[in-house]
N, C-alpha and C positions, 0 to 999 in steps of 0.2 A: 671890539671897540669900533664904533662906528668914526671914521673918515670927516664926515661930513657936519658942518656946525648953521646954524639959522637954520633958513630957509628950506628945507630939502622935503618937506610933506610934500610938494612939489610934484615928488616922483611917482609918488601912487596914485595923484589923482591927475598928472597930466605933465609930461616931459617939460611942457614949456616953462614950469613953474622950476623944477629940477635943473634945467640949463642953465637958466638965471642965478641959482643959486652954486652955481658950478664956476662960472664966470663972475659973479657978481662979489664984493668984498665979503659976505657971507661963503664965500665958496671952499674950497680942499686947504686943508694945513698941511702947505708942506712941506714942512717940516719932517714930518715922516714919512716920503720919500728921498730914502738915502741909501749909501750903499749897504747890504748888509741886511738892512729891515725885510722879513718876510710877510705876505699877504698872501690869500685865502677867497677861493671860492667856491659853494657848491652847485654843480652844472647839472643837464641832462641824467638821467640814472644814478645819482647819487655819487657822481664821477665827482671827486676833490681835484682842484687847480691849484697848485702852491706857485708862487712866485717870490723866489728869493732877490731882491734889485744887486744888481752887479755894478748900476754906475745910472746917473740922471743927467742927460745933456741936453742942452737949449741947443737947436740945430737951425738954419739959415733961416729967418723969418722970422724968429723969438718962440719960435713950439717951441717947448719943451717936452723928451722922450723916457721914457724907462727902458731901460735894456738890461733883463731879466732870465733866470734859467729857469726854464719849465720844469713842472712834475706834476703827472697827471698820474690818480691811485683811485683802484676799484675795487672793495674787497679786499682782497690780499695780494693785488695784482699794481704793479709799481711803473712806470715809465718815465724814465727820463729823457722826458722830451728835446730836450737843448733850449737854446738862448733863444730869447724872442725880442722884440722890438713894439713899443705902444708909444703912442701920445701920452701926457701925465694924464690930461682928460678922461681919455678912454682908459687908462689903466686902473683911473679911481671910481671910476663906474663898474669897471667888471671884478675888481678885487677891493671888495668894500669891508674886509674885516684884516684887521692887523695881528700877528701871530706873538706872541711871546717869544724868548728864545726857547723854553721849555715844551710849547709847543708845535715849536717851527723844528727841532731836535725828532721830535716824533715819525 
């Protein structure tokens, strides 16, 4: 399930169209970042990034963060990373598919 709604062809043919639509009243629903919700992504070598959100805070400025427990899986090789810390921004750009609970259980 893609994240992102308007605007976001953007990202393929040139960031600045992507940002806009990132910032822009077309930009992230979210609504689904919350505690609880898992997201998805696949990196370098076929490496899966899961991020389970642990908690969403707007912190001094009006950002808003994700604070998140990592697990990074290769094959049959499992890590658990620990907690990490993003912008909502960045966190919806790099984890741009939303898991199921059935498939976030996997």
């Amino acid at each position: 399930m893609s994240l992102f709604t308007g605007q976001e062809t953007g990202r393929d043919t040139g960031q600045l169209g992507f940002r806009r639509s990132v910032f822009g009243k077309a930009g992230i629903d979210t609504s689904q970042f919350k505690a609880g919700a898992t997201f998805a992504r696949t990196g370098a070598r076929d490496v899966v990034e899961t991020a389970k959100i642990i908690s969403v805070h707007k912190h001094a400025g009006g950002v808003s963060h994700v604070h998140y427990a990592c697990r990074l899986q290769h094959a049959s090789r499992v890590l658990e990373a620990g907690p990490r810390t993003l912008a909502l921004q960045t966190f919806a750009e790099r984890f741009d598919t939303q898991l199921s609970d059935a498939q976030a259980a996997r």
